[in-house]
C-alpha positions in Angstrom: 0.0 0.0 0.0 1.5 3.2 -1.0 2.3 6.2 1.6 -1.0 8.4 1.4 0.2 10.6 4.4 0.9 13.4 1.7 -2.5 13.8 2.0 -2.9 15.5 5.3 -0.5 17.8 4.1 -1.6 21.6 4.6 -1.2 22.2 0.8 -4.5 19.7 0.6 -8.2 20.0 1.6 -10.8 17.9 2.2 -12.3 17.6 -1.0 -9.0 16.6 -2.4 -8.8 13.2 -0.3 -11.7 12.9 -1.2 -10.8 13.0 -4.9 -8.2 10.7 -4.1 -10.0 8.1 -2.5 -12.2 8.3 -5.8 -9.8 7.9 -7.9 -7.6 5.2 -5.9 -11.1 2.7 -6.1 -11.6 3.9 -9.8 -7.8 2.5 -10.6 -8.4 -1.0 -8.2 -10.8 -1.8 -10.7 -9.8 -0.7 -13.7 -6.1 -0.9 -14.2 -3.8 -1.7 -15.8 -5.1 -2.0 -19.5 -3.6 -4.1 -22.0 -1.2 -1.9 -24.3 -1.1 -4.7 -27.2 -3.1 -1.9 -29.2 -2.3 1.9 -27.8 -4.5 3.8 -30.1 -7.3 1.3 -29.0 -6.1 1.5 -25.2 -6.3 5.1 -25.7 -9.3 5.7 -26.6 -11.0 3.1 -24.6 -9.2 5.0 -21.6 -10.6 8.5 -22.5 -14.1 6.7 -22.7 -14.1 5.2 -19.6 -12.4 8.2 -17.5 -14.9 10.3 -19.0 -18.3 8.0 -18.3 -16.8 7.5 -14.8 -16.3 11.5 -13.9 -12.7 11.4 -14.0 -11.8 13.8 -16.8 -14.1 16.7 -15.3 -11.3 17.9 -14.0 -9.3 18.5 -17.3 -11.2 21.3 -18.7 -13.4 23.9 -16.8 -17.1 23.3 -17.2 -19.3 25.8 -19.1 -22.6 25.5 -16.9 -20.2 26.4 -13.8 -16.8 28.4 -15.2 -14.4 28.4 -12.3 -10.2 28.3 -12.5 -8.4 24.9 -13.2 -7.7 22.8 -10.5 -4.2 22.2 -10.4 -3.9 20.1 -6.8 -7.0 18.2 -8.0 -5.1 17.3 -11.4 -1.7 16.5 -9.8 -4.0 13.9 -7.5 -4.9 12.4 -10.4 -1.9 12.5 -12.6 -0.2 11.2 -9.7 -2.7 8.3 -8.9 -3.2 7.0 -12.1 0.3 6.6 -12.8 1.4 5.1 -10.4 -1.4 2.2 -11.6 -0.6 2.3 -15.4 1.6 5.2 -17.3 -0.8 5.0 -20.4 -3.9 6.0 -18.4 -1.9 9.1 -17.0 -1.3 10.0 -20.7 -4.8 9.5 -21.7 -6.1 11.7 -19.1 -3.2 14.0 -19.1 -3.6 15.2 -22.6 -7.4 15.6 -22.6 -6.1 18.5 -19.9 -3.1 19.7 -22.3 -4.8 19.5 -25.7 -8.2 21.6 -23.8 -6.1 24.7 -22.1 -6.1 26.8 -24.1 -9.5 26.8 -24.9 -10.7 26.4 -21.1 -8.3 29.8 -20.7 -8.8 31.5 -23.4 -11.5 30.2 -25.7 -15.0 31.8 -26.9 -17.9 30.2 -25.7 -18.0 28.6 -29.5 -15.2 27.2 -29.0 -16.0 26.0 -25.3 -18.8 23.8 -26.8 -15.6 21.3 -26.9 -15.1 20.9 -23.8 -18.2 19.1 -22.8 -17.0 16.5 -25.3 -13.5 16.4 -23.7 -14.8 15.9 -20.1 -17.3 12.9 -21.0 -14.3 11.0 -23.4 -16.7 11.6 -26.6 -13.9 14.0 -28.0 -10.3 13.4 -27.9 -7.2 16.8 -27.6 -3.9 17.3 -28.5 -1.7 20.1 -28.1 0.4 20.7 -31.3 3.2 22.8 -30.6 6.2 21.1 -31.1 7.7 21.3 -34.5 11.0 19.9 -36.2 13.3 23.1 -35.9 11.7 24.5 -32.6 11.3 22.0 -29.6 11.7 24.2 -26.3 12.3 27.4 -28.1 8.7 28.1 -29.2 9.9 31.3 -30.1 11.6 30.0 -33.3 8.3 28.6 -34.5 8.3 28.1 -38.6 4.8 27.0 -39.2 2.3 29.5 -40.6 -1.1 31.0 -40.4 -1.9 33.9 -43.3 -4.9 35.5 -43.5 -7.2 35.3 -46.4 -10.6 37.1 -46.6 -12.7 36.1 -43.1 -10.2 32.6 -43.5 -6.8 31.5 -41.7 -4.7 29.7 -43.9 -2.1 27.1 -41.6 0.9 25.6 -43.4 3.8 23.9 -41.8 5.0 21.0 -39.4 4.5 20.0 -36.3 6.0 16.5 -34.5 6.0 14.7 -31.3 2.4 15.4 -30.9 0.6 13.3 -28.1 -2.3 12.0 -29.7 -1.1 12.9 -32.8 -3.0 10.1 -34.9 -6.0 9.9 -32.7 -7.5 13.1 -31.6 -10.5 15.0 -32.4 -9.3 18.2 -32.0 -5.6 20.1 -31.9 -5.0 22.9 -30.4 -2.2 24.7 -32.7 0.4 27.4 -32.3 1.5 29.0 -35.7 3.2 32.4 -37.0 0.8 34.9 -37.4 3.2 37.9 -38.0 2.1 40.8 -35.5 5.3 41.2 -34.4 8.9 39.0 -34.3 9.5 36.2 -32.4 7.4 35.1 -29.5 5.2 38.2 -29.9 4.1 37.0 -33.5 2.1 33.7 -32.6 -1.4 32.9 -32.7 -3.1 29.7 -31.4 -6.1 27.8 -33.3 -8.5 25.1 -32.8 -8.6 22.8 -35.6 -10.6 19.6 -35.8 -8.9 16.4 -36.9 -10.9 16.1 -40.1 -10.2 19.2 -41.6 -8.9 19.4 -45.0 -4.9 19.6 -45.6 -4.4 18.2 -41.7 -2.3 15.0 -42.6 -0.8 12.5 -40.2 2.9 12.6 -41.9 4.2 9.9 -39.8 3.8 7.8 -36.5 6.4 8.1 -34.3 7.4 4.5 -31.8 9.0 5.9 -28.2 10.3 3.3 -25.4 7.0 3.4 -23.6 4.0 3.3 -26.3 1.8 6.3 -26.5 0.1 7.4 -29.8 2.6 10.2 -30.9 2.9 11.3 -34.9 3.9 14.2 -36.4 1.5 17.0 -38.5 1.5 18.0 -41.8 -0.6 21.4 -42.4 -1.0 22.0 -46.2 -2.6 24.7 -46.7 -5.3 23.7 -43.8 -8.2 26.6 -44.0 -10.4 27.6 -41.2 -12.2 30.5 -40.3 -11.4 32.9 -38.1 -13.2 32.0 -35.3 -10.9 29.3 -35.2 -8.5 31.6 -33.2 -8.0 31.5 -29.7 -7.7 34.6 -27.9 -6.3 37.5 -29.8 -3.7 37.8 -32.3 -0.5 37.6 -31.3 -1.6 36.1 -28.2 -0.4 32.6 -28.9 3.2 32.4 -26.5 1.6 33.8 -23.9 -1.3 31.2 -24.1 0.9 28.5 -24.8 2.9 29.3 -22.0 0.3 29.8 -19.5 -1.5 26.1 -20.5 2.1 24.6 -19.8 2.1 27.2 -16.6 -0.7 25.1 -15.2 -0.1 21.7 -16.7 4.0 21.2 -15.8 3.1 21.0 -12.3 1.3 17.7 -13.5 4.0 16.5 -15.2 5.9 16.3 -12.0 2.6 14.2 -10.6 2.9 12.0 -13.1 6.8 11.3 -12.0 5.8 11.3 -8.5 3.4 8.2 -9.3 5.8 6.7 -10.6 8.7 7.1 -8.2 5.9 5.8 -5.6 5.6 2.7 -7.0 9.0 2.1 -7.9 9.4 2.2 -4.2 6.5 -0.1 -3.0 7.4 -2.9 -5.0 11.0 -2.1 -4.0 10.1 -2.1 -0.2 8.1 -5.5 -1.2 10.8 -7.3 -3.1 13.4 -6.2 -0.4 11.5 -7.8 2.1 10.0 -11.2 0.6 13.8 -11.8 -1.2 16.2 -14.1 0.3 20.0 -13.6 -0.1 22.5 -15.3 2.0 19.9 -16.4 4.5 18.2 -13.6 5.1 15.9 -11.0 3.5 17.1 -8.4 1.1 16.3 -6.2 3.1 18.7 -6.6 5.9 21.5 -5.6 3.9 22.6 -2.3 5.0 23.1 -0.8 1.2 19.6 -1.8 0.3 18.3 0.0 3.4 20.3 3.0 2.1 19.1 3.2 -1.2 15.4 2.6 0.2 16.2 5.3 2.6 17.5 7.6 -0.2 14.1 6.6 -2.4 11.7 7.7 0.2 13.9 10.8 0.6 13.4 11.8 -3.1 9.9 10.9 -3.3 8.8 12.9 -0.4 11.3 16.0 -1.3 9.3 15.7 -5.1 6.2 15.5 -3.3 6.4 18.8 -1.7 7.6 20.8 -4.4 4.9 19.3 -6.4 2.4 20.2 -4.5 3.7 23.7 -3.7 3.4 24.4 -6.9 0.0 23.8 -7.7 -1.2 25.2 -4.2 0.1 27.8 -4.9 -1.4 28.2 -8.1 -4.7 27.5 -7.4 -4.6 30.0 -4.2 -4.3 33.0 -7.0 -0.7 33.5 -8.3 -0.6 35.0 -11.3 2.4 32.6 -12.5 4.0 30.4 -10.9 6.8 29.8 -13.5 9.6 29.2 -11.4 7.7 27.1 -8.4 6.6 24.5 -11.3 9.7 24.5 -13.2 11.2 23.4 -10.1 8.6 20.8 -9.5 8.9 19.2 -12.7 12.9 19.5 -12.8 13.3 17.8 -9.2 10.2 15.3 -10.0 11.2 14.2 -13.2 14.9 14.2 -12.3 14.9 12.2 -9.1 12.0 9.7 -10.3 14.5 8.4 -12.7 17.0 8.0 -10.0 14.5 6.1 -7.8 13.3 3.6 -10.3 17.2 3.1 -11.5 17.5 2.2 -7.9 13.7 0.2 -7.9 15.9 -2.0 -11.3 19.1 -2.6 -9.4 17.0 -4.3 -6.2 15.4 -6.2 -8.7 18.4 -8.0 -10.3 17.6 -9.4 -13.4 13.7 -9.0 -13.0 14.3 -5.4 -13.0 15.2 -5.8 -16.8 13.2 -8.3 -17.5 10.0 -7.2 -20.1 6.7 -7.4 -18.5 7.6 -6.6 -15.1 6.2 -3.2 -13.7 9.6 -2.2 -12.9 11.1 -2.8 -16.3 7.8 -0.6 -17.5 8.5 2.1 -15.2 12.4 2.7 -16.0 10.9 2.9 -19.8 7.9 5.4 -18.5 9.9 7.5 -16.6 12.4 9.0 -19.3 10.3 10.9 -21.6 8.7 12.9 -18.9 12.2 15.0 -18.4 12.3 15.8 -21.9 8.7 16.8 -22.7 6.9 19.9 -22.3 10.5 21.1 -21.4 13.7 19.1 -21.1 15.3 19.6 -17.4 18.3 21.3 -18.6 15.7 24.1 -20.2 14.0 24.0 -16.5 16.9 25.2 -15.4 17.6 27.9 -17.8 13.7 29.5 -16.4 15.0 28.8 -13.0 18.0 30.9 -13.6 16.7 33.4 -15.5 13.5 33.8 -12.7 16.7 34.4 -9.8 17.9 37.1 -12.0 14.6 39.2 -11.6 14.1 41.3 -8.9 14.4 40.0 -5.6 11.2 41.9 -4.1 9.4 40.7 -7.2 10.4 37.0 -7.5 10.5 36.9 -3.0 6.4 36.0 -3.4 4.7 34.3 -5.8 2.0 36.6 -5.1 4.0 39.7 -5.4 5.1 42.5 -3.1 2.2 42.6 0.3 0.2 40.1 -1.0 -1.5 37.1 0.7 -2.5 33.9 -0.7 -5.9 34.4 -2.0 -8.7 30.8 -2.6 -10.2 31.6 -6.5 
């Protein structure tokens, strides 16, 4: 049984162990799927998080608008990987591919997200391209306007979902200005003409990925989200509120990297006695439940403090997902060596975990660009950067 004491933690309320004892009864009988098929296992995923509730939290609901709930999503990110990494993707992207439009969207394009939050629509978030990874900035791909019509031509790759959503939420160059200041972001359904799937991409733990190709895709102008020019700063306010998940997601893992370490350290015999009494196994326990709960709280730092009002909180989850993603490796390298040979072995949860684990510190920003906006957030001003809720302000419940 994992450690739930994080639960009781200040950072938490009530209706959040709630959540979680929700969620932990949902996963019991549900998980793991089989992975033979990962478009199918996707899809069948979405469906039955949505019929069973669990994708509410993704995407704000029109009959009663109210902020993201970060805590609430790191629960669940957290939870549901730690009982099978390809039902923390599927629920993970309905949130990613949606923020924008739950942030910034008309109330046309809000009609969405009641499909998104019952698992009759799937998302993806298409910002990635070829030449631009984590410098969004140096985005190539296109959007020119034409009468009342966008016109989107370009490339975009390692798109989650890519292959089987419903909807993408894209990021292209508009022109208002250069650089960041001269992106807009779109909704474009899957079926719409000149959106091509130019190529499936295979990773070390299956999830649908592919990558894009726009040719000369035309929707109307309502297809934008928010205002021109707008597009960085959405895109970087959806990955503001979602890469404190990502460090969830790690956490999950790491937890249950450590439970079955803790239970195969104590059931294994070596020289006539358990694992466990061996003083270097103790040690790297010790050092696994050190990580885990030191991810743990800057996890959840993050996302309380998000959801108590600050207006960003770009270094706090930076940090989260840098330490999370960072250490979870550590501790599952660790969870492989306990195992011996099973560690390695396909099939076992461990082996599946070590393969989980490493796309998570490269995606929605590698660690070593983490620690560029670390940096760069120490160089501001002290009385600025001292608060996440700025100069003589208190934490504030939205």
């Amino acid at each position: 049984m994992p450690d739930r004491s994080f639960l009781d933690w200040p950072f938490l309320e009530q209706r959040h162990r709630d959540w979680a004892e929700r969620l932990e009864a949902w996963c019991a009988a549900n998980l793991p799927v089989d992975h033979g098929d990962v478009d199918a296992a996707c899809r069948d995923l979405v469906a039955k998080l949505g019929k069973a509730g669990i994708l509410e939290p993704t995407a704000l609901d029109t009959t009663a608008p109210g902020p993201l709930d970060v805590r609430t999503l790191c629960i669940a990110r957290e939870t549901l990987a730690r009982h099978d990494g390809l039902a923390d993707f599927a629920f993970a992207m309905q949130g990613l591919g949606t923020g924008a439009i739950s942030l910034f969207g008309s109330d046309q394009q809000r009609n969405w997200l009641r499909k998104t939050r019952k698992g009759e629509a799937i998302s993806a978030f298409a910002l990635s391209e070829p030449r631009s990874g984590s410098d969004v900035a140096n985005m190539d791909m296109t959007a020119r306007r034409d009468g009342g019509d966008f016109i989107l031509s370009g490339e975009k790759t390692w798109i989650s979902n890519g292959g089987i959503a419903d909807i993408y939420t894209v990021i292209a160059r508009t022109g208002e200005a250069p650089g960041a200041k001269g992106l807009s972001a779109f909704l474009v359904p899957a079926d719409t003409p000149g959106l091509k799937i130019a190529e499936r991409i295979e990773v070390v733990a299956p999830h649908p990925l592919a990558s894009l190709s726009f040719q000369d895709v035309r929707v109307p102008a309502s297809a934008m989200i928010g205002k021109p020019g707008d597009g960085f700063r959405i895109a970087m306010s959806v990955l503001d509120v979602f890469r404190s998940t990502v460090g969830a997601a790690a956490l999950g893992f790491a937890r249950r990297a450590l439970d079955e370490s803790i239970a195969r350290a104590s059931s294994r015999q070596l020289f006539g006695a358990p694992l466990f009494d061996l003083q270097m196994v103790q040690g790297h326990l010790a050092d696994m439940a050190l990580d885990v709960d030191a991810a743990a709280l800057l996890v959840y730092r993050a996302a309380w403090a998000k959801d108590m009002g600050a207006p960003r909180v770009t270094r706090e989850a930076a940090m989260a997902k840098l330490y999370a993603t960072d250490r979870a490796q550590e501790v599952i390298d660790k969870a492989v060596q306990i195992h011996g040979g099973d560690g390695v072995r396909r099939g076992h949860i461990v082996e599946s975990l070590y393969r989980e684990i490493r796309a998570l510190r490269i995606y929605e920003g590698a660690s070593d660009v983490q620690k560029v906006v670390i940096a760069r957030q120490l160089e501001r001003d002290p009385e600025k950067r001292a608060s996440v809720f700025g100069k003589d302000r208190a934490p504030t419940r939205r």
